[in-house]
C-alpha positions as CSV (number, residue, x, y, z in Angstrom):
1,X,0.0,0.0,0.0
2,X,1.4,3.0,-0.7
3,X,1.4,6.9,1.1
4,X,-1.0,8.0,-2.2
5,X,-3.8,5.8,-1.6
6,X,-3.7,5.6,2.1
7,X,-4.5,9.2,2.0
8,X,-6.5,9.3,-0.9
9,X,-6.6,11.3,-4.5
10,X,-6.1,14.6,-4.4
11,X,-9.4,16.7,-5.5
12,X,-8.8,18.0,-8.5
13,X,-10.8,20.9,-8.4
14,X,-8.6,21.9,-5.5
15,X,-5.8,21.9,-7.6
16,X,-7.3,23.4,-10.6
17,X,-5.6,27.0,-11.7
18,X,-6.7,29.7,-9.0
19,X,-8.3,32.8,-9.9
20,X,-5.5,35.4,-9.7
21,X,-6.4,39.0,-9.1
22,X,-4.3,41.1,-11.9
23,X,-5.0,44.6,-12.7
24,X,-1.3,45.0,-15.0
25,X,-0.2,42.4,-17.1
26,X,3.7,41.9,-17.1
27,X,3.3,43.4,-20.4
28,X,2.4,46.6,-18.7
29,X,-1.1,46.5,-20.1
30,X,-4.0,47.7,-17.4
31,X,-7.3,45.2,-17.0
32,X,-10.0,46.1,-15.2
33,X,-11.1,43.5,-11.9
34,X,-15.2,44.0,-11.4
35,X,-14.5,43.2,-7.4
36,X,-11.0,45.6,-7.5
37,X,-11.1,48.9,-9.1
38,X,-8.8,51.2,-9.0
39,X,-8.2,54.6,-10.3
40,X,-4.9,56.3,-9.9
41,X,-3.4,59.5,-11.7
42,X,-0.2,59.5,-13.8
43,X,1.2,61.1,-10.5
44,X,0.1,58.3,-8.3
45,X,1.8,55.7,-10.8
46,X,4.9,57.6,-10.9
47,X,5.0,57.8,-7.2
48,X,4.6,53.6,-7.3
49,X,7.2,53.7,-9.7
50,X,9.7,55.7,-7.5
51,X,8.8,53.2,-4.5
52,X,9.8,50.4,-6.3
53,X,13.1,51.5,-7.7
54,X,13.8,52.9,-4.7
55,X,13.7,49.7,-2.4
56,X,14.9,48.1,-4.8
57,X,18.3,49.9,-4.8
58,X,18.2,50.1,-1.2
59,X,18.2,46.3,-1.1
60,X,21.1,45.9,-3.6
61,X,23.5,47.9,-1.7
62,X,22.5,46.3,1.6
63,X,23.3,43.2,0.0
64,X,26.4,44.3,-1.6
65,X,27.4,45.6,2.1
66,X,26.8,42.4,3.3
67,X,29.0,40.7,0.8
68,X,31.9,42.8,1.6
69,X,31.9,42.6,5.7
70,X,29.5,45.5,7.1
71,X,26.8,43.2,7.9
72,X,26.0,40.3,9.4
73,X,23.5,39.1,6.9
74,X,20.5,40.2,4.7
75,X,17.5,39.0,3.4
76,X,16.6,40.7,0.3
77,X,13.6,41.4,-0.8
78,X,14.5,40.9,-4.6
79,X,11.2,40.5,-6.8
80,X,9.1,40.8,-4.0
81,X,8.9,45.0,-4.4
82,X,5.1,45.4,-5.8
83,X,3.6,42.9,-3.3
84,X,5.6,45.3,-0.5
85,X,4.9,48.6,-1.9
86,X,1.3,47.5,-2.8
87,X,0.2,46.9,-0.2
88,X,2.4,49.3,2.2
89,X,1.1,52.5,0.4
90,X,-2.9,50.6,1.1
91,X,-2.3,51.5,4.7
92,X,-3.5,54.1,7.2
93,X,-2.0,56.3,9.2
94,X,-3.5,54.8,12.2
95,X,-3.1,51.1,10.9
96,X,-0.7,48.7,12.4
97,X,1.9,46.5,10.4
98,X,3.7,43.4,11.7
99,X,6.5,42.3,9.8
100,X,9.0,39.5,9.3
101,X,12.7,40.4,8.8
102,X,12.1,40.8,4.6
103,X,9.8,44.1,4.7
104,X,11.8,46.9,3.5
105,X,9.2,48.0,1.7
106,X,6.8,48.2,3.6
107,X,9.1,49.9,6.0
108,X,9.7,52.6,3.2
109,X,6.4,53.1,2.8
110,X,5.8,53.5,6.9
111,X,8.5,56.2,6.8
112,X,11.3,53.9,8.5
113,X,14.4,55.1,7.7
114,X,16.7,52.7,5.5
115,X,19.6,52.9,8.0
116,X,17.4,52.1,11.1
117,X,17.2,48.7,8.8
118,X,21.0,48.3,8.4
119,X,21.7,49.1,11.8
120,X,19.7,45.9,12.8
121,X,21.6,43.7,10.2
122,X,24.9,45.4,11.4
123,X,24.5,44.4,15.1
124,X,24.8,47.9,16.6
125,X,20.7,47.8,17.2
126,X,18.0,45.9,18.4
127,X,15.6,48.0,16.4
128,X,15.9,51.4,16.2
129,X,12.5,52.8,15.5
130,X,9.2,53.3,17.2
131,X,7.0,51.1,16.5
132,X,3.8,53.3,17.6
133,X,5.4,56.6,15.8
134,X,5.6,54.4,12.2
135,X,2.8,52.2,12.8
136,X,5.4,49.3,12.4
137,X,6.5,46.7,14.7
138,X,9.8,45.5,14.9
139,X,11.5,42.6,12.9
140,X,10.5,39.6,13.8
141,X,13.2,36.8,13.4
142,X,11.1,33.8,14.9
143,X,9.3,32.5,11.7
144,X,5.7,33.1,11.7
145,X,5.4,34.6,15.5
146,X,4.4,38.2,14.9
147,X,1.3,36.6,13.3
148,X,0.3,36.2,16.9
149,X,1.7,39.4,18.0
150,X,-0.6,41.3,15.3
151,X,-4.0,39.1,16.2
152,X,-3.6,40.4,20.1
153,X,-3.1,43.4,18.7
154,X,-6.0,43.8,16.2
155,X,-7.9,41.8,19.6
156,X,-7.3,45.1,21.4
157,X,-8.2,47.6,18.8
158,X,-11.6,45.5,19.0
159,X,-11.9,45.7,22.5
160,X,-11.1,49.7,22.3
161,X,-14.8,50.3,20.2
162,X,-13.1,52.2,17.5
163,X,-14.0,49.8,14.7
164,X,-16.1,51.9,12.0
165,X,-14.6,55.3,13.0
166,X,-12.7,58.1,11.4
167,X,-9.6,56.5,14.3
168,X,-10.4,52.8,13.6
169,X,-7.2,51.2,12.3
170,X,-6.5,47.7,10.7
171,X,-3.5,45.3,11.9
172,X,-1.7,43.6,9.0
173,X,0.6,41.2,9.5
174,X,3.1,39.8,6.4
175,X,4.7,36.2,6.6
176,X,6.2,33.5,4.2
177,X,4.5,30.4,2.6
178,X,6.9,28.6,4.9
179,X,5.3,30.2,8.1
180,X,2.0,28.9,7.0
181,X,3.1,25.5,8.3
182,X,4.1,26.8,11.9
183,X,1.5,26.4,14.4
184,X,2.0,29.9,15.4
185,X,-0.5,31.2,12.1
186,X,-2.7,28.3,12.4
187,X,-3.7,30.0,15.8
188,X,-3.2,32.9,14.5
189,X,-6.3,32.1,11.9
190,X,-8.6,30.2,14.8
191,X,-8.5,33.2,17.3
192,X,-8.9,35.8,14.0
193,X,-11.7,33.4,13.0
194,X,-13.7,33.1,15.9
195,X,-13.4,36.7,17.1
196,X,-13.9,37.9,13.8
197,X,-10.3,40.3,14.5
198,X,-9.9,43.3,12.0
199,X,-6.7,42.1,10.6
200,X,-5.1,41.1,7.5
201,X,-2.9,38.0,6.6
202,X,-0.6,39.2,3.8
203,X,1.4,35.9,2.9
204,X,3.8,36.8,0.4
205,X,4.4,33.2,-1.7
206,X,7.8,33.3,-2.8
207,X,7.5,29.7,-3.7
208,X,10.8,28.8,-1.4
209,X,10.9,28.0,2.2
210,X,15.1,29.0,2.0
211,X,15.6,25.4,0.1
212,X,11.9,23.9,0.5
213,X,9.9,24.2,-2.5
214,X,6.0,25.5,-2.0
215,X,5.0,21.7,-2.7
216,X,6.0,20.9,0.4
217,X,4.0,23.5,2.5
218,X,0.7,22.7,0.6
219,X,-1.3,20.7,-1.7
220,X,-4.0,23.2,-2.6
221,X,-3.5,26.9,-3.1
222,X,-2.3,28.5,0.1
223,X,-5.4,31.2,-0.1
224,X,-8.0,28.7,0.4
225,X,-6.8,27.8,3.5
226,X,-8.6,30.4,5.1
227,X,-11.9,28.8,3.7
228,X,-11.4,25.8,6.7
229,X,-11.5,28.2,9.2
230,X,-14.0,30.4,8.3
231,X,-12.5,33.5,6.6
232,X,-12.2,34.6,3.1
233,X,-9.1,34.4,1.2
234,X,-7.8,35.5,-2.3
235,X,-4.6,35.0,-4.3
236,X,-3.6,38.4,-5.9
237,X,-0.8,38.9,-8.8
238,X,2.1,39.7,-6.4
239,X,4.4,41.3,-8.8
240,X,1.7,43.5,-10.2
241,X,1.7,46.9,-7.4
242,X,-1.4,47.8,-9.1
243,X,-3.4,44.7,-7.8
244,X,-1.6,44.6,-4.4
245,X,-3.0,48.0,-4.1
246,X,-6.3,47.7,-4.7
247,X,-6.7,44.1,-2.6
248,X,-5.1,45.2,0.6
249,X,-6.9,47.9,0.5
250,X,-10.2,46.6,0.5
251,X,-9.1,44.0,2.7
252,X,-7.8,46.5,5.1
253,X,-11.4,48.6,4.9
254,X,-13.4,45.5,5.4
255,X,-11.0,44.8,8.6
256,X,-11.7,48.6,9.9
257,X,-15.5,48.2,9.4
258,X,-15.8,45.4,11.3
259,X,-16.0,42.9,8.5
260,X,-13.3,40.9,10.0
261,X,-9.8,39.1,8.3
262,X,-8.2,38.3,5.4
263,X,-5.8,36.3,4.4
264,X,-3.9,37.6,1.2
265,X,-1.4,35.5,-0.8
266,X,0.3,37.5,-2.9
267,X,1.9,35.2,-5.5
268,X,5.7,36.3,-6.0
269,X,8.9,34.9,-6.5
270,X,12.3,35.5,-4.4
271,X,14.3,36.3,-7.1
272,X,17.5,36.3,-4.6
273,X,18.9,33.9,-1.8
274,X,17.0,33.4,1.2
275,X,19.4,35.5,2.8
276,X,23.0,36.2,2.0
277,X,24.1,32.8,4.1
278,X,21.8,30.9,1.2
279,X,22.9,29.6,-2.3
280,X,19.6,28.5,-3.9
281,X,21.8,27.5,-7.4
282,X,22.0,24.5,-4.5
283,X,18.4,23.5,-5.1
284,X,16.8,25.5,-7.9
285,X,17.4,26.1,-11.4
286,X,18.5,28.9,-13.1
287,X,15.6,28.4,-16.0
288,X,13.0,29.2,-13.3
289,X,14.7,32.5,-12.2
290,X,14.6,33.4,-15.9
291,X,11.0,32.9,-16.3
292,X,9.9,35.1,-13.5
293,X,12.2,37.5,-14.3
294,X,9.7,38.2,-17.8
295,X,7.4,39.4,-14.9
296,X,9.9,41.7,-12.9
297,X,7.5,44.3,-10.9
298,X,9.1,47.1,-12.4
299,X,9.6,46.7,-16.1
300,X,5.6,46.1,-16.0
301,X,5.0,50.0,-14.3
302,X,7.6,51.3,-16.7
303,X,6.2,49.8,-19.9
304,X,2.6,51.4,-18.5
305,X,4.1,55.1,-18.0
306,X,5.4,54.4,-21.4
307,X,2.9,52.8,-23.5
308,X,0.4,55.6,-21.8
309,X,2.4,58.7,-22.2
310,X,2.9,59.5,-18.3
311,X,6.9,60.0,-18.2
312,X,9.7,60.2,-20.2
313,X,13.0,59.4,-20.5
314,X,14.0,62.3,-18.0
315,X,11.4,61.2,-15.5
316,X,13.2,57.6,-15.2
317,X,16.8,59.0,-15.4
318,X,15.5,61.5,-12.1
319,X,14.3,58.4,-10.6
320,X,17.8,56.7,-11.4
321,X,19.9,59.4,-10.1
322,X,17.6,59.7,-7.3
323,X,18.3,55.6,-5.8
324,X,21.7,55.9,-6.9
325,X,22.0,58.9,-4.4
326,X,20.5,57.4,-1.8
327,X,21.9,54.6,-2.3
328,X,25.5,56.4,-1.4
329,X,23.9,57.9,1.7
330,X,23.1,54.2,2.8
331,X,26.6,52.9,2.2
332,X,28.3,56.1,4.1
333,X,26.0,56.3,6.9
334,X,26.4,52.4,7.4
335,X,29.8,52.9,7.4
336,X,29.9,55.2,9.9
337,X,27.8,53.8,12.3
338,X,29.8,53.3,15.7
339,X,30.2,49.9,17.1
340,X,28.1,49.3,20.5
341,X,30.5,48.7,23.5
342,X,30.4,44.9,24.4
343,X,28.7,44.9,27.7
344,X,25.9,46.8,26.6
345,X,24.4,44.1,25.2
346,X,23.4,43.8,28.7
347,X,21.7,46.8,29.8
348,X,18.2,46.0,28.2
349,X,17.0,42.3,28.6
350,X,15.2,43.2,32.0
351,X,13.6,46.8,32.6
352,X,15.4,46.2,35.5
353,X,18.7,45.3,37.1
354,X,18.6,41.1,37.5
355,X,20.7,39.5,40.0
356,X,22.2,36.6,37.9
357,X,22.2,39.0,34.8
358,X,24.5,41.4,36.5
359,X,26.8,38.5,37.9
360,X,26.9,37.5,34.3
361,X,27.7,40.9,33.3
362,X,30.4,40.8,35.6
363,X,32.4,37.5,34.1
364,X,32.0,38.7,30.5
365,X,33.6,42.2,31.9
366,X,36.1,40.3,33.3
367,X,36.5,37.9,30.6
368,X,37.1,41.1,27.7
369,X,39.5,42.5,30.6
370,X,41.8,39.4,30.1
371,X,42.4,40.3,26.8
372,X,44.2,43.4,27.5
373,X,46.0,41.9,30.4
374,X,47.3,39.5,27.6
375,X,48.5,42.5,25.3
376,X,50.7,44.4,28.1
């Protein structure tokens, strides 16, 4: 007997094609959605435009600071720009994001600054912003954790009796296809469920769990999970900004008017390593990074501009110059940043001072001591 037919044929209308919300074709032609319009100016899509290029150079430099010493690691965000920006520009001032360690875009969009981020990766933060002054929470490291994190928090924005008010915000919290096998989101979607919580589940499908394929995380589409426990769920074009727009931010509305969660898969592609410690020519091929790279999320927005007359050549050289600049402020302020002194690594873990913690403190002062003893 084998595994197949103990647990039975797969139902094939499971597995048929999803529906895929797309409002830009990679050919950078605009279709219409009948449950997702949008109308934005030629000033709104040049703004997307900037965001993406933007992050996007922000992210190549990180990387490129990573590979020559001056940080730790990174985890680029590569191909996953419009499903960031998208839905980061949906959000309200008074709505609440919970990220993984990948969102530098939505960070951009939240007004984090791009060395807050670095200084993270570089080890000379634990943060660095304010989480209630940006409406976004820290990096979370611990796969699919915040997702619990974000339902307390939506739970208490419940409780507070602003839901359908001018002050009412939305929670929205991003994870990988790989966190949707951690028990932390399962929970995440019961409690969510049952207290019908005004959050969003963004799930940005990169198709790769670092070296696990999405095959192994599922056998239907990841969207219809939330059909089980009682919540809808859509999978949306994630390289196309136009369409991550328009979903999150319906989703987000419905959340603020007390119509409950979403869960959002935004179908994407990590067009990088998992992080700069990965090599994914280890378990991938190269012909499948080609393919997705005929549906990069900025070619499409520049072919639209173009094909509809909304900027020209000096527009996109303004937006080049405009990275490239910013790009040098990332490198030189990275550079610059001083290193923490060793033992401070201790004054935070307890608000305040712990007995063993400050007998601890004491060996590793003693311990770093030893070394210029050795050097006299």
């Amino acid at each position: 007997m084998t595994i197949d037919s103990v647990r039975g044929a797969p139902d094939t209308t499971e597995l048929a094609e999803p529906e895929l919300v797309q409002l830009l074709t990679p050919e950078g032609e605009r279709v219409e959605h009948p449950d997702y319009p949008l109308d934005l100016s030629a000033e709104e899509v040049r703004d997307l435009y900037r965001d993406l290029v933007i992050v996007r150079r922000i992210d190549l430099e990180a990387v490129a600071l990573t590979r020559q010493g001056e940080l730790g690691i990174w985890a680029s965000l590569l191909g996953q720009e419009a499903a960031q920006i998208g839905s980061g520009r949906a959000l309200s001032e008074h709505d609440m994001v919970f990220p993984t360690y990948r969102e530098h875009g939505v960070a951009w969009c939240r007004g984090v600054e791009p060395l807050k981020l670095l200084g993270l990766f570089r080890g000379v933060s634990h943060g660095g912003w304010d989480p209630g002054e940006h409406g976004f929470h820290l990096y979370t490291i611990v796969i699919g954790s915040q997702t619990l994190h974000a339902t307390g928090y939506a739970m208490g924005v419940q409780r507070d009796g602003v839901l359908g008010t001018p002050s009412a915000g939305a929670t929205i919290a991003y994870f990988g296809d790989g966190a949707t096998s951690q028990g932390d989101v399962n929970e995440s979607f019961v409690f969510a469920s049952v207290f019908n919580v005004p959050i969003v589940f963004f799930c940005q499908n990169n198709q790769w769990a670092i070296s696990e394929p999405i095959e192994r995380q599922t056998r239907i589409p990841l969207y219809k999970r939330a059909k089980g426990f009682g919540f809808p769920g859509l999978r949306v074009d994630g390289n196309d900004v136009f369409a991550c727009l328009a979903v999150t931010r319906k989703a987000l509305e419905n959340a603020r008017t007390g119509q409950g969660p979403t869960l959002i898969e935004a179908f994407t592609y990590r067009m990088g390593a998992h992080t700069t410690t990965d090599d994914p020519t280890r378990y991938r091929l190269k012909a499948e990074e080609e393919a997705w790279k005929l549906k990069d999320p900025i070619e499409r927005v520049k072919a639209y501009l173009v094909r509809n007359d909304m900027a020209d050549a000096g527009f996109f050289d303004k937006v080049e110059d405009e990275a490239k600049q910013l790009a040098r402020e990332v490198r030189e302020g990275c550079l610059s940043m001083p290193d923490p002194e060793p033992l401070s690594m201790f004054d935070h873990v307890y608000a305040d001072r712990h007995p063993l913690m400050t007998e601890e403190q004491e060996q590793f002062a003693a311990y770093l001591a030893s070394f210029e003893e050795e050097a006299k």
